[in-house]
CHARMM-style PDB file with segment names, atoms N, HN, CA, C and O in Angstrom:
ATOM      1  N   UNK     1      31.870  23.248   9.714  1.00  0.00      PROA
ATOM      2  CA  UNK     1      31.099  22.968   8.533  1.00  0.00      PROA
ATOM      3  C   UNK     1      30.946  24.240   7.722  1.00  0.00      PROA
ATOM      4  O   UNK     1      30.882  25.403   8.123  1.00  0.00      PROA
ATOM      5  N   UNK     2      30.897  23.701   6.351  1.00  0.00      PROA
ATOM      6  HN  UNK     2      30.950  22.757   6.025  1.00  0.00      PROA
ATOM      7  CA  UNK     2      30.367  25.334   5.325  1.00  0.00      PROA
ATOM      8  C   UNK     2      29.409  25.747   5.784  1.00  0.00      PROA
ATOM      9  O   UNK     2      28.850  25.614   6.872  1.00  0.00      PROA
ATOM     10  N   UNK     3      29.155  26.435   4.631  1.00  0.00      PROA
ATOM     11  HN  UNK     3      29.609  26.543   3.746  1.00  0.00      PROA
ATOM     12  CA  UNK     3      27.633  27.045   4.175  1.00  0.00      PROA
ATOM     13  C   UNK     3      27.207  26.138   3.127  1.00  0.00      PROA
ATOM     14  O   UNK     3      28.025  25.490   2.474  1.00  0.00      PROA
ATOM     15  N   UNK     4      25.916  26.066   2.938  1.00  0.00      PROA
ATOM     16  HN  UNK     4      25.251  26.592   3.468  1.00  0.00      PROA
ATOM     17  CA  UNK     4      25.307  24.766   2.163  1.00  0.00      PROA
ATOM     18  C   UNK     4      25.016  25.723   0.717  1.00  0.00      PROA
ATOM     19  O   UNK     4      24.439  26.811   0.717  1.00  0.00      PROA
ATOM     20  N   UNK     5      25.480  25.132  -0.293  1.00  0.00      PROA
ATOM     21  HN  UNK     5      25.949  24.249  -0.293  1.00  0.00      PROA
ATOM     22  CA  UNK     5      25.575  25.781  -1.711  1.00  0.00      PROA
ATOM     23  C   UNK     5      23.961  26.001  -1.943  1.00  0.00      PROA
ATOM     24  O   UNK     5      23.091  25.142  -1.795  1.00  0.00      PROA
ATOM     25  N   UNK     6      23.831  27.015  -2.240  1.00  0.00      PROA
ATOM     26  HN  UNK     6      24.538  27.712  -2.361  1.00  0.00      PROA
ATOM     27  CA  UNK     6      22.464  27.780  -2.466  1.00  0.00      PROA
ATOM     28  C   UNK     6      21.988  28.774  -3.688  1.00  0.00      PROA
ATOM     29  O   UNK     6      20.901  29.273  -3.980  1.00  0.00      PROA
ATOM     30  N   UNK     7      23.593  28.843  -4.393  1.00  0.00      PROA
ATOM     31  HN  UNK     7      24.476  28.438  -4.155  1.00  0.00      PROA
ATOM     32  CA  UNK     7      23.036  29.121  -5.855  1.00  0.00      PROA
ATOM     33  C   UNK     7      22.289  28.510  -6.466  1.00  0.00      PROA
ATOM     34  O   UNK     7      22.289  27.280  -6.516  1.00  0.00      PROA
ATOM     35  N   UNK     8      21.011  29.726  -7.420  1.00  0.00      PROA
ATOM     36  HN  UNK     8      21.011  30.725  -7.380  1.00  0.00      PROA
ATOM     37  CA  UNK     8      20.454  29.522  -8.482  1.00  0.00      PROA
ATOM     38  C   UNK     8      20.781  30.211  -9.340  1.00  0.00      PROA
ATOM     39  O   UNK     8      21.286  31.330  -9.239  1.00  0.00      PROA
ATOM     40  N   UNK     9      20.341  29.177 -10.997  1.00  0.00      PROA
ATOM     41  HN  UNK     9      19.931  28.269 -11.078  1.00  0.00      PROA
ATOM     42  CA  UNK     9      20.266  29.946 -12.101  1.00  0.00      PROA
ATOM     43  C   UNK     9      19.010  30.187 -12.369  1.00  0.00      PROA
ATOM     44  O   UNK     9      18.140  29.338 -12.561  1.00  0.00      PROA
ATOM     45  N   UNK    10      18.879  31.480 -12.389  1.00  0.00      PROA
ATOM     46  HN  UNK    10      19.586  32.169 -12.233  1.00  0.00      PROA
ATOM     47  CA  UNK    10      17.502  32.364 -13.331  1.00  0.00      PROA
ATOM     48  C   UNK    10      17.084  31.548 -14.258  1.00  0.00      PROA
ATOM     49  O   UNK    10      16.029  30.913 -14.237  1.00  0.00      PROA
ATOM     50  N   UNK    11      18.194  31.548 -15.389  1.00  0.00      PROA
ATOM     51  HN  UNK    11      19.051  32.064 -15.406  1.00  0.00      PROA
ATOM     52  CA  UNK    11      17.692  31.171 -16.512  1.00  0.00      PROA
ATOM     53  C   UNK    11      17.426  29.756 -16.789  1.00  0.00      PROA
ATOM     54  O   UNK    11      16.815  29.436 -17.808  1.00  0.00      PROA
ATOM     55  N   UNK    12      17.816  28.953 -16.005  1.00  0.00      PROA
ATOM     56  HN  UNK    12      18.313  29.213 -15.177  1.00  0.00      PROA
ATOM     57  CA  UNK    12      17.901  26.965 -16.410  1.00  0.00      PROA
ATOM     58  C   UNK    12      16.279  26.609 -16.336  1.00  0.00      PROA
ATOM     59  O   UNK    12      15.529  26.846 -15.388  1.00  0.00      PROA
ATOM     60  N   UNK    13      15.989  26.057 -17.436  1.00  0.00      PROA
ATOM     61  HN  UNK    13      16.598  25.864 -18.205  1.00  0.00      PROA
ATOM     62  CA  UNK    13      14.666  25.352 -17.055  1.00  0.00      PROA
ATOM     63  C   UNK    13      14.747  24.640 -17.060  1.00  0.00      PROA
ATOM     64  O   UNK    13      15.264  24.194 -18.084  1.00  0.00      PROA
ATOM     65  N   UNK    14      14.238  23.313 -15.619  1.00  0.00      PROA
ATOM     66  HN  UNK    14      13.818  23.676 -14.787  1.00  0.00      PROA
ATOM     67  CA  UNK    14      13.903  22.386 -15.595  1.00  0.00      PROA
ATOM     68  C   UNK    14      13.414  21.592 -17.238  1.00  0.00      PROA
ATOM     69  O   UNK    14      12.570  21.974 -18.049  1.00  0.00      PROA
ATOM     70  N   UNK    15      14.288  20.436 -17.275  1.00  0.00      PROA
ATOM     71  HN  UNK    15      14.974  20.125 -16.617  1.00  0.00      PROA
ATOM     72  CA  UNK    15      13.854  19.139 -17.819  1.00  0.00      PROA
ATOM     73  C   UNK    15      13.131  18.129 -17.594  1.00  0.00      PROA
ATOM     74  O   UNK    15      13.265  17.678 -16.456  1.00  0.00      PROA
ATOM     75  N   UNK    16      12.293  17.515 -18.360  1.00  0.00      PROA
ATOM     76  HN  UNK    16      12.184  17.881 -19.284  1.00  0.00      PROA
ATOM     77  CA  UNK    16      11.939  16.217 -17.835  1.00  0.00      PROA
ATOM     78  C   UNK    16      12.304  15.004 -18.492  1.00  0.00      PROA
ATOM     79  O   UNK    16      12.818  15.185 -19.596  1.00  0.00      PROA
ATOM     80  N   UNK    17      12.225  14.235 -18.255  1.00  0.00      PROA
ATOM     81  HN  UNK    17      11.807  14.088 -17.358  1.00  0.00      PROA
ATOM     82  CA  UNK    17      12.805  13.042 -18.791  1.00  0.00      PROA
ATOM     83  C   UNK    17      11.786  12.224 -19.498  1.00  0.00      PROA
ATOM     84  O   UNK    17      10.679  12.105 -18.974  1.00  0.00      PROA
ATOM     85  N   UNK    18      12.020  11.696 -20.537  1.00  0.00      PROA
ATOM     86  HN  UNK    18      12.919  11.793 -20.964  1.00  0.00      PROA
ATOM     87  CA  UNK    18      11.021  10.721 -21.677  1.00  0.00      PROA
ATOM     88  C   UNK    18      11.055   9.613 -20.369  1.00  0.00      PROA
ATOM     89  O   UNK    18      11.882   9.436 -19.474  1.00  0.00      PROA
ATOM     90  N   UNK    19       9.466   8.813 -20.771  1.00  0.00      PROA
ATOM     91  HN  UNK    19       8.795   8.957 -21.497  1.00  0.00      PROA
ATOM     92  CA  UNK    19       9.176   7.814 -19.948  1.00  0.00      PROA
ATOM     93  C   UNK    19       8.359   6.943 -21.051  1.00  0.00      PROA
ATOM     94  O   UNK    19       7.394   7.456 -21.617  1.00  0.00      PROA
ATOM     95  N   UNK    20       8.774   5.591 -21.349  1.00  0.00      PROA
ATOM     96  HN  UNK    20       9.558   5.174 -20.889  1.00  0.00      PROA
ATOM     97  CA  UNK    20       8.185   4.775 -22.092  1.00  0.00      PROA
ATOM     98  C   UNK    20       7.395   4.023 -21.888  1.00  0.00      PROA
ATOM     99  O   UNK    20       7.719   2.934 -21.414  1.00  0.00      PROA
ATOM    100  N   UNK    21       6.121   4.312 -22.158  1.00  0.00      PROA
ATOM    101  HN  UNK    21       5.858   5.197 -22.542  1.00  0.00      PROA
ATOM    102  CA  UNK    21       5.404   3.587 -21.187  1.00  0.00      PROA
ATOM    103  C   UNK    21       4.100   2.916 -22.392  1.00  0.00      PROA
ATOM    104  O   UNK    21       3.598   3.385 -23.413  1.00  0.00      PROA
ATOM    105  N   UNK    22       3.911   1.565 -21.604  1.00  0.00      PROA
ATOM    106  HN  UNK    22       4.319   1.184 -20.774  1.00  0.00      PROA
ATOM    107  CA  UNK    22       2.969   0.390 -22.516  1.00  0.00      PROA
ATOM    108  C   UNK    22       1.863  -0.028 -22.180  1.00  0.00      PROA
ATOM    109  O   UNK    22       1.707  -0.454 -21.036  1.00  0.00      PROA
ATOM    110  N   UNK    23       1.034  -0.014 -22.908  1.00  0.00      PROA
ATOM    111  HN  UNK    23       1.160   0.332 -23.838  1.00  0.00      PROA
ATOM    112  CA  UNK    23      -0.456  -1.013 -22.617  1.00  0.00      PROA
ATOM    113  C   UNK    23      -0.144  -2.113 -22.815  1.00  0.00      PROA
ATOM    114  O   UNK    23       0.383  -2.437 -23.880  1.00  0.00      PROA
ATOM    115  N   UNK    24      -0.464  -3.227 -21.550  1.00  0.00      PROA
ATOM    116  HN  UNK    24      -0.892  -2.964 -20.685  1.00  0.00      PROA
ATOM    117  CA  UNK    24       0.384  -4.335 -21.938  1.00  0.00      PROA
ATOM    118  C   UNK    24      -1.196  -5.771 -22.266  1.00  0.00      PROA
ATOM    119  O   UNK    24      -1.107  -6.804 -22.930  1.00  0.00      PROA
ATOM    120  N   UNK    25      -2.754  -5.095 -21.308  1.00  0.00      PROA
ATOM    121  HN  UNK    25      -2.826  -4.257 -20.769  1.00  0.00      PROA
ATOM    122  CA  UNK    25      -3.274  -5.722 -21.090  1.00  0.00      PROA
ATOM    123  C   UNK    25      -4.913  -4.808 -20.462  1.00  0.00      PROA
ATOM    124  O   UNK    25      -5.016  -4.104 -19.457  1.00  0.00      PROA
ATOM    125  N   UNK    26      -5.854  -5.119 -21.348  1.00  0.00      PROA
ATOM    126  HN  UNK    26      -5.770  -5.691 -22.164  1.00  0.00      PROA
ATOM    127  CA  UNK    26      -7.449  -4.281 -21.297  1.00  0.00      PROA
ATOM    128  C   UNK    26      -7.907  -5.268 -20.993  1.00  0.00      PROA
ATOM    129  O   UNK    26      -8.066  -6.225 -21.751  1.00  0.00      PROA
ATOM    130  N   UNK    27      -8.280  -5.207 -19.525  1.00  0.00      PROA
ATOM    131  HN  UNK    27      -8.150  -4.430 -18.909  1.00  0.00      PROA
ATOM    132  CA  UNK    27      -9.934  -6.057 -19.905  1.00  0.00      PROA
ATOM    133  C   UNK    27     -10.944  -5.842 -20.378  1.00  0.00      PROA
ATOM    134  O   UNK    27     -11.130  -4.657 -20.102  1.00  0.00      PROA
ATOM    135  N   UNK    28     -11.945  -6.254 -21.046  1.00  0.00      PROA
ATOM    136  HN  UNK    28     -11.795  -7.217 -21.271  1.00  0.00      PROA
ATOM    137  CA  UNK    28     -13.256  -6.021 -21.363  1.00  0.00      PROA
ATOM    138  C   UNK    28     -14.547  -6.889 -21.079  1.00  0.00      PROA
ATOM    139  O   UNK    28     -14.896  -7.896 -21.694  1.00  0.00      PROA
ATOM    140  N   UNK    29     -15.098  -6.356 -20.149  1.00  0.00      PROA
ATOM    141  HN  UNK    29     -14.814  -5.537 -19.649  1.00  0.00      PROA
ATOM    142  CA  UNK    29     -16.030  -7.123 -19.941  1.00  0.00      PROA
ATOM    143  C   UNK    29     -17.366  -7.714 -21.030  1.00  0.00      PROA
ATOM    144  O   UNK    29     -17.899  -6.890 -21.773  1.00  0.00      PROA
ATOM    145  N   UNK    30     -17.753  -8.926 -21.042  1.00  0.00      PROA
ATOM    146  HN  UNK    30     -17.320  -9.596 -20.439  1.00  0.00      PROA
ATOM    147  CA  UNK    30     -18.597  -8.918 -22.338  1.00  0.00      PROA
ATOM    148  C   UNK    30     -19.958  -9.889 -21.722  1.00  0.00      PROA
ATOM    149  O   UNK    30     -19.674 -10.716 -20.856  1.00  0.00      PROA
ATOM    150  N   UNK    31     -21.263  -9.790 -22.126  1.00  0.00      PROA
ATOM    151  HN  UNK    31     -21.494  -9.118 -22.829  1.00  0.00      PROA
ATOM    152  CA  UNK    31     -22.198 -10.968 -21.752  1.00  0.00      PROA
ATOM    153  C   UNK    31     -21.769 -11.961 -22.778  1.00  0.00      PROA
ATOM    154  O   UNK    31     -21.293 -13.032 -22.402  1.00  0.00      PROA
ATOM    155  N   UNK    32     -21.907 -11.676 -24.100  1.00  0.00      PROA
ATOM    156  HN  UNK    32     -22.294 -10.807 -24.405  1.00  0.00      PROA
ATOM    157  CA  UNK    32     -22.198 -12.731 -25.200  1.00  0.00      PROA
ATOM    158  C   UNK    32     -20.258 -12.717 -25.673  1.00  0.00      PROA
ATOM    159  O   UNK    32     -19.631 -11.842 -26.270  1.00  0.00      PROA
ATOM    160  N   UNK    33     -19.721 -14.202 -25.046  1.00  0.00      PROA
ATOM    161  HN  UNK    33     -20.231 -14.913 -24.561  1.00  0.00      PROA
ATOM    162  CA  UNK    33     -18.226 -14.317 -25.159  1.00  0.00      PROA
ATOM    163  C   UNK    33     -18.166 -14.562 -26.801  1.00  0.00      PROA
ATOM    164  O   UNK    33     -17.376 -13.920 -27.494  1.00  0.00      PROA
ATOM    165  N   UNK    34     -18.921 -15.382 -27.268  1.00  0.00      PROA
ATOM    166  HN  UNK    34     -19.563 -15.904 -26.706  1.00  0.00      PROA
ATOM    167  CA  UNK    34     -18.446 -15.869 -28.798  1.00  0.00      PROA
ATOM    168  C   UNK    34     -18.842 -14.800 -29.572  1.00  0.00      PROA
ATOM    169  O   UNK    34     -18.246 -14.713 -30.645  1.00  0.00      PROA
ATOM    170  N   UNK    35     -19.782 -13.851 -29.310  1.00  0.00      PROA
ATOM    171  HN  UNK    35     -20.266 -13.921 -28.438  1.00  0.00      PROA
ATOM    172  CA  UNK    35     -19.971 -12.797 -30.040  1.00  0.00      PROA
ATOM    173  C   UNK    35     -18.752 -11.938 -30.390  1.00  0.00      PROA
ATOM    174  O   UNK    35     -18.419 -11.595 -31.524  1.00  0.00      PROA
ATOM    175  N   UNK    36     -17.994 -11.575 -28.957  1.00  0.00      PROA
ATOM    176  HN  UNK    36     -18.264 -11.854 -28.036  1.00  0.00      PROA
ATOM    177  CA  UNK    36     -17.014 -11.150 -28.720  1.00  0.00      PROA
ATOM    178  C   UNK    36     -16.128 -11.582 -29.547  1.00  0.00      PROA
ATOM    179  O   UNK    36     -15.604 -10.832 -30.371  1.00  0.00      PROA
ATOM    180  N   UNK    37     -15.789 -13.067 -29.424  1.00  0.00      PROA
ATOM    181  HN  UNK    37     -16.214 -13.676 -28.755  1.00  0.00      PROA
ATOM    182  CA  UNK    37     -14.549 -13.324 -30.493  1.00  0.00      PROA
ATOM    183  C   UNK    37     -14.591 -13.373 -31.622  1.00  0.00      PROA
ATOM    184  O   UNK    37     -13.573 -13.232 -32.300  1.00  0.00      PROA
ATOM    185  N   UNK    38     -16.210 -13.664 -32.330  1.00  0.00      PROA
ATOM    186  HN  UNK    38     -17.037 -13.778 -31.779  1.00  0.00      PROA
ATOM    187  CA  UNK    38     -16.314 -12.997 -33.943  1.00  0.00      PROA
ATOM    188  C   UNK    38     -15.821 -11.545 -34.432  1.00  0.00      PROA
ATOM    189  O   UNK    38     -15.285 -11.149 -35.467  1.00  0.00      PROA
ATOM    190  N   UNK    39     -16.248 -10.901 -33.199  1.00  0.00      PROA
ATOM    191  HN  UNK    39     -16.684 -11.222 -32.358  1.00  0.00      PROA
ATOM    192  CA  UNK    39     -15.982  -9.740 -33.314  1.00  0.00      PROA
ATOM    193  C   UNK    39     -14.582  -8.887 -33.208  1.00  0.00      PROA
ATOM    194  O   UNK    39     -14.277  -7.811 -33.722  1.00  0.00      PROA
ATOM    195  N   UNK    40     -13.996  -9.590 -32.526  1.00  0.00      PROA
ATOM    196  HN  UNK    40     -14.244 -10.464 -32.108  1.00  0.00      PROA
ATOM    197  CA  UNK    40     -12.446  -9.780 -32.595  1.00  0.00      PROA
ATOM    198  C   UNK    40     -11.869 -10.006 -33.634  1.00  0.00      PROA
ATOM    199  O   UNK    40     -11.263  -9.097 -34.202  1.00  0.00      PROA
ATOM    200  N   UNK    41     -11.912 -11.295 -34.150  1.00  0.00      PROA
ATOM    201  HN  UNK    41     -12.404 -12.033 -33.689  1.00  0.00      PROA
ATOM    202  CA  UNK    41     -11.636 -12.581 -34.682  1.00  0.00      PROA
ATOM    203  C   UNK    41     -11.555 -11.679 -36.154  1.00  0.00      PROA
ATOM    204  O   UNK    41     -10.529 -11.511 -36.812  1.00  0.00      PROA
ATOM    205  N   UNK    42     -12.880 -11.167 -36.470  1.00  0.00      PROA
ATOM    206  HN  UNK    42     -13.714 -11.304 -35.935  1.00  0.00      PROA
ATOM    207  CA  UNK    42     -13.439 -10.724 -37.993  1.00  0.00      PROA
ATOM    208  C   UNK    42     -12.547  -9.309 -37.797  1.00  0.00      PROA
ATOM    209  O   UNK    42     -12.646  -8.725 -38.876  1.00  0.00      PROA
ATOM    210  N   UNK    43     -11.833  -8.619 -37.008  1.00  0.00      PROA
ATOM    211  HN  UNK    43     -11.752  -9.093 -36.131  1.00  0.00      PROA
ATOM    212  CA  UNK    43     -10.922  -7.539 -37.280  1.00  0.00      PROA
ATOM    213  C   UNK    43      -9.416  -8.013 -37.444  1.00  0.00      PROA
ATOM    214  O   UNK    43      -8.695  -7.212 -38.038  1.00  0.00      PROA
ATOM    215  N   UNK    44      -8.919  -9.015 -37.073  1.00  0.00      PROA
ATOM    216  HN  UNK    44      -9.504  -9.666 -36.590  1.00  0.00      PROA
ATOM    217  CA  UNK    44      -7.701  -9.696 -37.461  1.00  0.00      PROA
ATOM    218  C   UNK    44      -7.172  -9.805 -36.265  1.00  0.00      PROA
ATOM    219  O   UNK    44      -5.944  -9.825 -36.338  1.00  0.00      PROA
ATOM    220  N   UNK    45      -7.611  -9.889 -35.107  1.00  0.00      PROA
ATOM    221  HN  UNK    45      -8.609  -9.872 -35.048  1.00  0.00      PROA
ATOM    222  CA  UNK    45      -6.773 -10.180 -34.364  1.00  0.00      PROA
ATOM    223  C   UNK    45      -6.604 -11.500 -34.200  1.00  0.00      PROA
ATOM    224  O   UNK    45      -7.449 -12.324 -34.549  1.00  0.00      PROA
ATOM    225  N   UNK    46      -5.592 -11.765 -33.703  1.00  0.00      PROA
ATOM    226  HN  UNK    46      -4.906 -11.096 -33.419  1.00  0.00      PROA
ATOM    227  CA  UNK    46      -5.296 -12.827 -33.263  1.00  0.00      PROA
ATOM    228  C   UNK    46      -5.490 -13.746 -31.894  1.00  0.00      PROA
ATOM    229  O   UNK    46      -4.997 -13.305 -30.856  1.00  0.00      PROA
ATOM    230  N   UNK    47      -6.288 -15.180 -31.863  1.00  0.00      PROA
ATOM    231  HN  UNK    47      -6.689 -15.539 -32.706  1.00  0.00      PROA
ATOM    232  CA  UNK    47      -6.975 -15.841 -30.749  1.00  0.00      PROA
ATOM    233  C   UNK    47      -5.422 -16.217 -30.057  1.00  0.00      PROA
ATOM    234  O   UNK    47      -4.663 -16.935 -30.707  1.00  0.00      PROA
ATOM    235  N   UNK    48      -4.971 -15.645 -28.594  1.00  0.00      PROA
ATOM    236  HN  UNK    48      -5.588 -15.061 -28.066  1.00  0.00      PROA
ATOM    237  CA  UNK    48      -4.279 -16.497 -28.209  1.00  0.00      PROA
ATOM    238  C   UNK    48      -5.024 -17.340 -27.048  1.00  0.00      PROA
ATOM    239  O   UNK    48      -4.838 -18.556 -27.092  1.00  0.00      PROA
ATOM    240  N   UNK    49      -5.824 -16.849 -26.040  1.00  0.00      PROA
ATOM    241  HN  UNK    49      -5.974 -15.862 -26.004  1.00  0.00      PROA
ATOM    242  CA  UNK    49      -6.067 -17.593 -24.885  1.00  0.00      PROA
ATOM    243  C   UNK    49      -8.133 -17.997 -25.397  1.00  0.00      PROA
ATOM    244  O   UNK    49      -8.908 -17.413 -26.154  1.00  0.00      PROA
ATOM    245  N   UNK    50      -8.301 -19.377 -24.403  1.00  0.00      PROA
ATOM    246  HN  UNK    50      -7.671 -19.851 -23.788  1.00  0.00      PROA
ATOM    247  CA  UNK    50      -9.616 -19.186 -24.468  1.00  0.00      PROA
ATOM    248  C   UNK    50      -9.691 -20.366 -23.711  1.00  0.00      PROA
ATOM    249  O   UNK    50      -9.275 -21.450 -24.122  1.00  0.00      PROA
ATOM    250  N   UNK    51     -10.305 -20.149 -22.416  1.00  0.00      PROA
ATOM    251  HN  UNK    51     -10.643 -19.269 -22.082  1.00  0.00      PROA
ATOM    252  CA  UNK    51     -10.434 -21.194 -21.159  1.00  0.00      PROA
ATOM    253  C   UNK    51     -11.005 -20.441 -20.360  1.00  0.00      PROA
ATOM    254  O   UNK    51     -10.714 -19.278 -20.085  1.00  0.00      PROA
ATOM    255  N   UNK    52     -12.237 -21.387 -19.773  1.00  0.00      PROA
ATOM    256  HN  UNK    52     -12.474 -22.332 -19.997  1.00  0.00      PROA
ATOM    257  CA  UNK    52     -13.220 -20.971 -18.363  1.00  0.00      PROA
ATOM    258  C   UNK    52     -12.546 -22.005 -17.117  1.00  0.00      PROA
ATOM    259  O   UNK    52     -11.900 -23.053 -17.121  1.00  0.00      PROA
ATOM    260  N   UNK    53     -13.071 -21.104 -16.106  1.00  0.00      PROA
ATOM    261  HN  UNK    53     -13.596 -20.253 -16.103  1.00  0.00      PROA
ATOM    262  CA  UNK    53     -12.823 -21.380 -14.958  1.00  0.00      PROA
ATOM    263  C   UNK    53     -14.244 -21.012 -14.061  1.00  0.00      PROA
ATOM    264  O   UNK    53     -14.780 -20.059 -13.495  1.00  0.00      PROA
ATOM    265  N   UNK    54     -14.530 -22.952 -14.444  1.00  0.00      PROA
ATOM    266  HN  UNK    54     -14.095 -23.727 -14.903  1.00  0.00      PROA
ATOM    267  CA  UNK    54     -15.675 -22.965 -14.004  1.00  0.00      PROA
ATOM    268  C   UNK    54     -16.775 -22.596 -14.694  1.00  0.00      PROA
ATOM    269  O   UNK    54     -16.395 -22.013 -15.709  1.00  0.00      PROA
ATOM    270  N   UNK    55     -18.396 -22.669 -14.621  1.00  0.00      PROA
ATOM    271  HN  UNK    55     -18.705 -23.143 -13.796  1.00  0.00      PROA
ATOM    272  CA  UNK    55     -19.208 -22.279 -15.395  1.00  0.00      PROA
ATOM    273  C   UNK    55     -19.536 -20.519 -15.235  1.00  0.00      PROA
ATOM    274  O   UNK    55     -20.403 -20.081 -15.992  1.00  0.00      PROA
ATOM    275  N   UNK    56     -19.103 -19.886 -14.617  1.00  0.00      PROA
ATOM    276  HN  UNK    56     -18.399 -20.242 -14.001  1.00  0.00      PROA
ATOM    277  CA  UNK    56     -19.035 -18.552 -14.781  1.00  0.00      PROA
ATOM    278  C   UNK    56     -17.955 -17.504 -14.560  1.00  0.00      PROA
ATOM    279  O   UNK    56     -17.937 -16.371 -14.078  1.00  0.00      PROA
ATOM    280  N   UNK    57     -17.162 -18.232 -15.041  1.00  0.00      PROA
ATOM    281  HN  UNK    57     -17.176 -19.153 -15.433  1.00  0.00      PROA
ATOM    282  CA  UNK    57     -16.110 -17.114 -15.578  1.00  0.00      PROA
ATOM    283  C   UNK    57     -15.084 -18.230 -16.699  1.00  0.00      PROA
ATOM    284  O   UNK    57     -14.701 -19.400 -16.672  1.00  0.00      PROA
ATOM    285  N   UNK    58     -14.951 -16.976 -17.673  1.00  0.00      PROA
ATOM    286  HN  UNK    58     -15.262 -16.026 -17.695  1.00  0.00      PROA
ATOM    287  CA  UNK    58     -14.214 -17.610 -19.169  1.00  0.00      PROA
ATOM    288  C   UNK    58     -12.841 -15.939 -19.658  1.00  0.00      PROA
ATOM    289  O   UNK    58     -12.828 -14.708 -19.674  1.00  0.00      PROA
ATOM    290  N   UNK    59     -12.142 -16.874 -19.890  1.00  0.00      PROA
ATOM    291  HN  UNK    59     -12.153 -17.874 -19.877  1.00  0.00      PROA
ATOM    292  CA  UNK    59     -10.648 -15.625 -20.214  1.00  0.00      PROA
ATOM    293  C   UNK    59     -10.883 -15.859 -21.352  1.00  0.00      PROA
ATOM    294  O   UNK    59     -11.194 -16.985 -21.740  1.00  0.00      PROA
ATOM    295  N   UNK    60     -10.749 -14.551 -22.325  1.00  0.00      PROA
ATOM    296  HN  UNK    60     -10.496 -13.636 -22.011  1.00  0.00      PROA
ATOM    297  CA  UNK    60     -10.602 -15.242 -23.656  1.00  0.00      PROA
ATOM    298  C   UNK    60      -9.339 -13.996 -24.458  1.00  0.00      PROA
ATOM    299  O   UNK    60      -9.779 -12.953 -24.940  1.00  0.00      PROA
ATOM    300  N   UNK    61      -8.091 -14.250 -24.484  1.00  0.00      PROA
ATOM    301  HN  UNK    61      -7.733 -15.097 -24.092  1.00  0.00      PROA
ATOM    302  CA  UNK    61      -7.076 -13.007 -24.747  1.00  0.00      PROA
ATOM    303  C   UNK    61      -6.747 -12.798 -26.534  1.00  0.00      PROA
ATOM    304  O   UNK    61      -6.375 -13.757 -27.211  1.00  0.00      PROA
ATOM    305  N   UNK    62      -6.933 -11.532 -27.072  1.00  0.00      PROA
ATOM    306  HN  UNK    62      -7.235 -10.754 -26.522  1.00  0.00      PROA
ATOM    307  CA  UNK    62      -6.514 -11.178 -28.392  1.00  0.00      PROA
ATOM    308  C   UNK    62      -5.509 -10.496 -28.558  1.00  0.00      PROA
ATOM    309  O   UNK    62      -5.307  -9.508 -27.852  1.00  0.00      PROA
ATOM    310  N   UNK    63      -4.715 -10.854 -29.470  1.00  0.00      PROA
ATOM    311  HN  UNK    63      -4.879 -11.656 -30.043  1.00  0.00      PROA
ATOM    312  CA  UNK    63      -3.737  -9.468 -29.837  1.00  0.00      PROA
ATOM    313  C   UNK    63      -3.908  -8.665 -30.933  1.00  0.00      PROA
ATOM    314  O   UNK    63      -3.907  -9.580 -31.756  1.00  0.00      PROA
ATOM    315  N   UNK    64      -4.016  -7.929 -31.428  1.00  0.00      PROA
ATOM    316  HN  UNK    64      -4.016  -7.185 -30.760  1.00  0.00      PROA
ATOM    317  CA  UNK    64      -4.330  -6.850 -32.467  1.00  0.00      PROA
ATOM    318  C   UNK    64      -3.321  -6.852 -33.316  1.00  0.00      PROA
ATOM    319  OT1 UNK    64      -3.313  -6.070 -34.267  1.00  0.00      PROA
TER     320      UNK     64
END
């Protein structure tokens, strides 16, 4: 067997590589839900989801 290649360059600096990365999904917790979606609603987003499951818990999803 060789010798295991063990040159360095002085001068090379490490690169890093671009990483694209997305917010795809925030929850926000809220007491008052319809408040919430006026409040949404009146900045332009857009209502896509709005369904409970059960009497205490309700999804309600916007997109901006």
């Amino acid at each position: 067997m060789g010798q295991p290649n063990t040159t360095l360059e002085a001068n090379v600096e490490p690169t890093a590589a671009a990483v694209d990365l997305k917010l795809e999904v925030v929850g926000i917790p809220v007491s008052e839900v319809d408040r919430a979606k006026r409040f949404y609603g009146g900045l332009g987003w857009r209502l896509d989801a709005d369904f409970a499951v059960g009497d205490a818990f309700r999804v309600v999803q916007f997109t901006p």
